[in-house]
C-alpha positions in Angstrom: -30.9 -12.8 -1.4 -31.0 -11.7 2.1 -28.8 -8.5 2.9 -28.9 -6.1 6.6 -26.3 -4.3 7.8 -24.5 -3.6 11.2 -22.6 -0.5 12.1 -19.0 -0.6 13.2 -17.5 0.2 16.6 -14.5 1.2 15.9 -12.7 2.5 12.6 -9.2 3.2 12.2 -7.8 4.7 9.1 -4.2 2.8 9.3 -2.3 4.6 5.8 -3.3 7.6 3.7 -0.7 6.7 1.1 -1.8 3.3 0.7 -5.7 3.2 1.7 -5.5 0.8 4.7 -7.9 0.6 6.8 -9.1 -1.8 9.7 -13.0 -1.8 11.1 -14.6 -3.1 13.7 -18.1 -4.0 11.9 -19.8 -5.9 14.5 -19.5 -6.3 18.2 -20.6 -10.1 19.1 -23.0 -11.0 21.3 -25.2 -8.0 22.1 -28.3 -6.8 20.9 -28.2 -4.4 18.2 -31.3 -2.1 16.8 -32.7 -4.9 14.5 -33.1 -7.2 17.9 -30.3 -9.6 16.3 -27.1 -10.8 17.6 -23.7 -12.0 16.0 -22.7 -15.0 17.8 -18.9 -16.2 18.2 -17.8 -18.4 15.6 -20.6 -17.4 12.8 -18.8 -15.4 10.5 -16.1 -17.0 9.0 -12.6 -15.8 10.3 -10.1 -15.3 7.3 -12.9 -14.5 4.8 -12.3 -12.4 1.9 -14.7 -9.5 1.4 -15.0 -6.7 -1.0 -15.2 -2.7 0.1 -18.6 -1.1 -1.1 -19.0 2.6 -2.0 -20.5 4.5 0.8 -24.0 2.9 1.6 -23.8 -0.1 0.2 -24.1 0.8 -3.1 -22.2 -2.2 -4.8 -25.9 -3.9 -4.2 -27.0 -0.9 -6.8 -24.3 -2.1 -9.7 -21.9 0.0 -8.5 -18.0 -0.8 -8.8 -16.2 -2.3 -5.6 -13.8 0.1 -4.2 -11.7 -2.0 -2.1 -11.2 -5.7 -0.9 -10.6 -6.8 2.7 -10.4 -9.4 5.2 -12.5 -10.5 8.1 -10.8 -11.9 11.3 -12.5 -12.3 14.9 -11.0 -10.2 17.9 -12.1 -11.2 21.3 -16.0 -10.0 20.9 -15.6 -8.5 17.5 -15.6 -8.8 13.6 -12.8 -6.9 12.2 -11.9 -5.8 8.5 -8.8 -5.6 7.8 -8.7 -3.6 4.3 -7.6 -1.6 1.4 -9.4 0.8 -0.9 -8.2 0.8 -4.6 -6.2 4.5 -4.6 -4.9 3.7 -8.2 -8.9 4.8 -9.0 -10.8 7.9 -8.8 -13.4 6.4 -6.8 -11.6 4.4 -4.4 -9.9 7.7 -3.5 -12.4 9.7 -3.2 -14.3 7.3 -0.9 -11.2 6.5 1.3 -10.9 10.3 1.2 -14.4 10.3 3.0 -13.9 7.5 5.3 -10.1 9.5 6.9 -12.1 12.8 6.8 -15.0 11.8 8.7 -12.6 9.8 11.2 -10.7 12.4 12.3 -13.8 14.4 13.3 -14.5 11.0 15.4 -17.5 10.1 12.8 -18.4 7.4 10.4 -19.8 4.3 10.5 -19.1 0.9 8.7 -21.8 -2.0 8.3 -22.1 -5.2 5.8 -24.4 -7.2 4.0 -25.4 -10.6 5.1 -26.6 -13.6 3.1 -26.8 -17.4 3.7 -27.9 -16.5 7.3 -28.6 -19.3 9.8 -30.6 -18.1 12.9 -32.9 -18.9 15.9 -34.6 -17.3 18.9 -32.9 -16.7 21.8 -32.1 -14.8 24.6 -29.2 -11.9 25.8 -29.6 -11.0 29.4 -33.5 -12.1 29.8 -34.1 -10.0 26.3 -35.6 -11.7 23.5 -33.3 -11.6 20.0 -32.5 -13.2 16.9 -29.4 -15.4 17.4 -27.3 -15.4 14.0 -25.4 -18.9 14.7 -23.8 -18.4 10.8 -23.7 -15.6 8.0 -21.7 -15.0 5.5 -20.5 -11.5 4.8 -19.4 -10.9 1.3 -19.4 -7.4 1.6 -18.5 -4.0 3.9 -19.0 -0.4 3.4 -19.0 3.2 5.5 -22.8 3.8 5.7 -24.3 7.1 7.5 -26.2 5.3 10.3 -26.2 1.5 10.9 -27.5 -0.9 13.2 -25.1 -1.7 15.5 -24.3 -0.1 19.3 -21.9 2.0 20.3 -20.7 3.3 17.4 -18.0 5.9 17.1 -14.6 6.0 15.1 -11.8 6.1 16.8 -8.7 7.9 14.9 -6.9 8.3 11.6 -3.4 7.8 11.1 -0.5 8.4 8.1 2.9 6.6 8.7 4.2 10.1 9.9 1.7 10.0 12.9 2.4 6.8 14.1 4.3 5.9 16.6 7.8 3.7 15.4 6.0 0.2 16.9 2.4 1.2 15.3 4.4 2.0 11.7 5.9 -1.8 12.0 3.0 -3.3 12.8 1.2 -2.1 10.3 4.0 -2.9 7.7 4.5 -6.5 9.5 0.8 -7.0 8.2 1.3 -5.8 4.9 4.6 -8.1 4.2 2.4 -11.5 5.7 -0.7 -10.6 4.2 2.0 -10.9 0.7 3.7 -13.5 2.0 0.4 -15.4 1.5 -0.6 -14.1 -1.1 3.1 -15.5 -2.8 2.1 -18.6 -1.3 -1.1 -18.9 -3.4 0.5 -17.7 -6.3 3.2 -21.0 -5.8 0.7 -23.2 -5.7 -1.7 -22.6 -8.1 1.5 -22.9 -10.5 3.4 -25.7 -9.5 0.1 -27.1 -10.1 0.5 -26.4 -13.5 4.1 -27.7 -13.6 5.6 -23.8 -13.2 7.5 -21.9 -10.9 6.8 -18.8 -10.2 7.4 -15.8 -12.6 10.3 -13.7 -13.1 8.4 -10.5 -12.3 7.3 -11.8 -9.5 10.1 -13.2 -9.0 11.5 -9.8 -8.9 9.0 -8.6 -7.0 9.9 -10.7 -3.9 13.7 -10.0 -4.6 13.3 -6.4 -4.3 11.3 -6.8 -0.8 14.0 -9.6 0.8 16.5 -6.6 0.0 14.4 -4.4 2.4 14.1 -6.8 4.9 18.4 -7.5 5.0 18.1 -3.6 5.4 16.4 -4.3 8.7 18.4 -7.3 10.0 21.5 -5.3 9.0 20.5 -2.3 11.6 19.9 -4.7 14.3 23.0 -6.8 13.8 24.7 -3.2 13.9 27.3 -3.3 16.2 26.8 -0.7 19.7 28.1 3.0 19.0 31.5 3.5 21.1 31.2 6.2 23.6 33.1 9.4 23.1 36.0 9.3 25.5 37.7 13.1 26.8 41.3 11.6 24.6 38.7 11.5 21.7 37.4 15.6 22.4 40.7 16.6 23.0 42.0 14.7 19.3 39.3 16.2 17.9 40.3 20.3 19.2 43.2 19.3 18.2 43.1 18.6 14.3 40.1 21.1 14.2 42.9 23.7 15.7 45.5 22.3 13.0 43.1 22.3 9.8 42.3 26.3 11.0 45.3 26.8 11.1 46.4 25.8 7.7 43.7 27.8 6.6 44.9 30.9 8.3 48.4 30.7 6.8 47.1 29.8 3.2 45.2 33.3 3.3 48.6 34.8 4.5 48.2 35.1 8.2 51.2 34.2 9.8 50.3 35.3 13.9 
């Protein structure tokens, strides 16, 4: 077993309530402290990883906190993940990770095996050119080997901007949507459909989603027109009024 580890560039701590999270664990193609470099392409985009304890420690026996997903942006590896808050210790360690980012601290790395490398050079510097790796693990470590590293800001839903809050829950409905997709497969091969909890389940969540469409098939708010002011004095006059002479004042 071959493990190392490269420190993130970026961290972003996407939902308190939930334990989201997204990482930038890797920036491709440049040098790091080690004298290795993540090529394009060699870590498998899509990949399912699990969330270690701080530093690694799933390597020491300890419990996963959190799975994730790896996905390639522009020059870097990205994890896209969620800590298990419905635990002790996968609060407690998200709990670390959103403290130490909004101090603009923290650093993420991962463990490699299955690596495929070769010599080779970055800007007339010698390295060690990983071609393919694969990552079956991330974690928050205290220093790692990778450049530049910094965290970059922590967010709950009531910090976020409107747009940011959709994104972030347009990610969470297709990350389910394939998940459902899975789970229809796997039984139709089986000769089943899919349960009625689940079932349920996706019921409950096509109700929210008619709750959007209905707000933007809403039709435009009129605009108040002086006739409609003036209607409106007037009954509020009338309704004092009636008040007045119920109380016995008459003038």
């Amino acid at each position: 077993m071959i493990t190392k580890s490269f420190s993130a560039s970026n961290v972003q701590v996407k939902d308190a309530a939930t334990g989201e999270f997204e990482a930038v664990f890797a920036t491709l193609g440049v040098i790091d402290k080690d004298g290795d470099v993540i090529t394009k392409g060699a870590i498998e985009n899509g990949a399912k990883v699990v969330i270690s304890a701080y530093g690694h420690s799933v390597w020491k026996g300890s419990a996963p906190v959190g799975t994730g997903t790896i996905h390639e942006v522009g020059n870097e590896a990205v994890c896209r993940g969620q800590y298990f808050m419905d635990t002790t210790k996968g609060r407690d360690d998200f709990n670390t990770v959103a403290g130490l980012a909004k101090s603009g601290q923290g650093e993420w790395s991962f463990g490699l095996l299955e690596v495929k490398s070769e010599p080779g050079e970055v800007g007339g510097v010698k390295a060690n050119m990983i071609k393919a790796v694969r990552v079956p693990e991330v974690s928050p470590v205290f220093i790692g080997a990778g450049v530049d590293t910094r965290t970059t800001m922590t967010k709950s839903h009531e910090d976020m901007k409107f747009s940011e809050h959709a994104d972030a829950v347009l990610t969470a409905a297709d990350a389910l949507a394939d998940r459902a997709q899975e789970v229809v497969t796997l039984r139709a091969a089986k000769g089943k459909t899919i349960g009625s909890e689940s079932s349920d389940a996706l019921t409950k969540v096509c109700a929210v989603l008619d709750r959007f469409k209905a707000l933007i098939d809403a039709p435009e708010p009129q605009p108040v027109t002086d006739e409609d002011d003036a209607a409106n004095e007037a009954a509020a006059n009338e309704f004092a009024r009636s008040i007045a002479i119920s109380q016995g004042v008459t003038s």
